[in-house]
Structure formats: C-alpha cells, structure tokens
C-alpha positions, 0 to 999 in steps of 0.5 A: 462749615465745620462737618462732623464724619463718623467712620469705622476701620471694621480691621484695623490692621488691614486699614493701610493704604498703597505707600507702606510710609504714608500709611497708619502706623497705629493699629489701635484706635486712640494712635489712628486718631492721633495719626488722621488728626494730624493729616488734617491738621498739617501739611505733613502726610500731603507733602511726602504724598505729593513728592511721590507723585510723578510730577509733583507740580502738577498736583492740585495745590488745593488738596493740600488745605490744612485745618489747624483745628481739626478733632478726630476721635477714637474708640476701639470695639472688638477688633474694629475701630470709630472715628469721629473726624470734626473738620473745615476741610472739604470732603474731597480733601479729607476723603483723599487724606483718608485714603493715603492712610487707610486705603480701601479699609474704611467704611464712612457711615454718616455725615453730619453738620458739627 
C-alpha cells in the first residue's frame, strides 16, 4: 500500500542527524527533497548507516528495504521546509531513514493512504 507523509523540517539547518556524513547536505527544500527521495529509493544512505553499526551483521537486513518508486516533494516557506514523501516502505523503515538524515528536526503532520 502506497502512503503518502507530509512533513515539515520547522529549521532546516538544524535538521541534521547524529553522523555529520549521513546527514542532509542540503538546506533548501528542493535538494532535502532529492536527498530523502534518494534514501528511499536506494540502498545507499542504509549501507554506510549499517558499516557504522558496531556489528553490522546484527543489523535487520529488513530496514534496508528500498522503494525504487519512490516521490518526495519540496517547498520552501520562510525558513521551514515541506515534504511530501509517496512510498511502499513501512513507516518504520521510512521513519529510521528519516532519522539518519534529519535527526530530531522534523515534524510528521499527517498521513494519508496515496
């Protein structure tokens, strides 16, 4: 079942997560767009997340799930940020991949069937 999640980053430089490397680049709301998109749809961000781990096997193969269709939206308002994220993956799974990116710095402020 395809969810659609709306979200808001109220300061998007502050919407980093604990690892300087895994964490959004972008402070603007079209590149975290691009940047959440691409977490979602690929293995990427979860690989370097998992070698980090202290037993990387011990890892749940299941969060590395990917969704190669996968949309995330941008736009900017003031100084916050929306995204609006279509995706396949379970809300735990986008949750934590979320979290590896933009720690704390977010705010999920509904969730609908897409």
């Amino acid at each position: 079942m395809r969810t659609k999640y709306y979200l808001r980053l109220p300061n998007p430089q502050k919407a980093r997560g604990s690892e300087p490397e895994l964490a959004f680049q972008s402070v603007g709301a079209e590149g975290m767009a691009e940047e959440l998109e691409a977490a979602l749809r690929g293995t990427g961000l979860f690989d370097r997340w998992r070698a980090m781990q202290e037993d990387p096997d011990a890892v749940d193969p299941g969060m590395g799930v990917t969704d190669p269709a996968a949309t995330v939206t941008g736009q900017q308002h003031d100084l916050s940020v929306d995204l609006v994220a279509i995706t396949d993956l379970p809300g735990a799974v986008f949750k934590h991949r979320l979290r590896i990116l933009a720690g704390s710095g977010w705010e999920l402020r509904d969730v609908r069937s897409a």
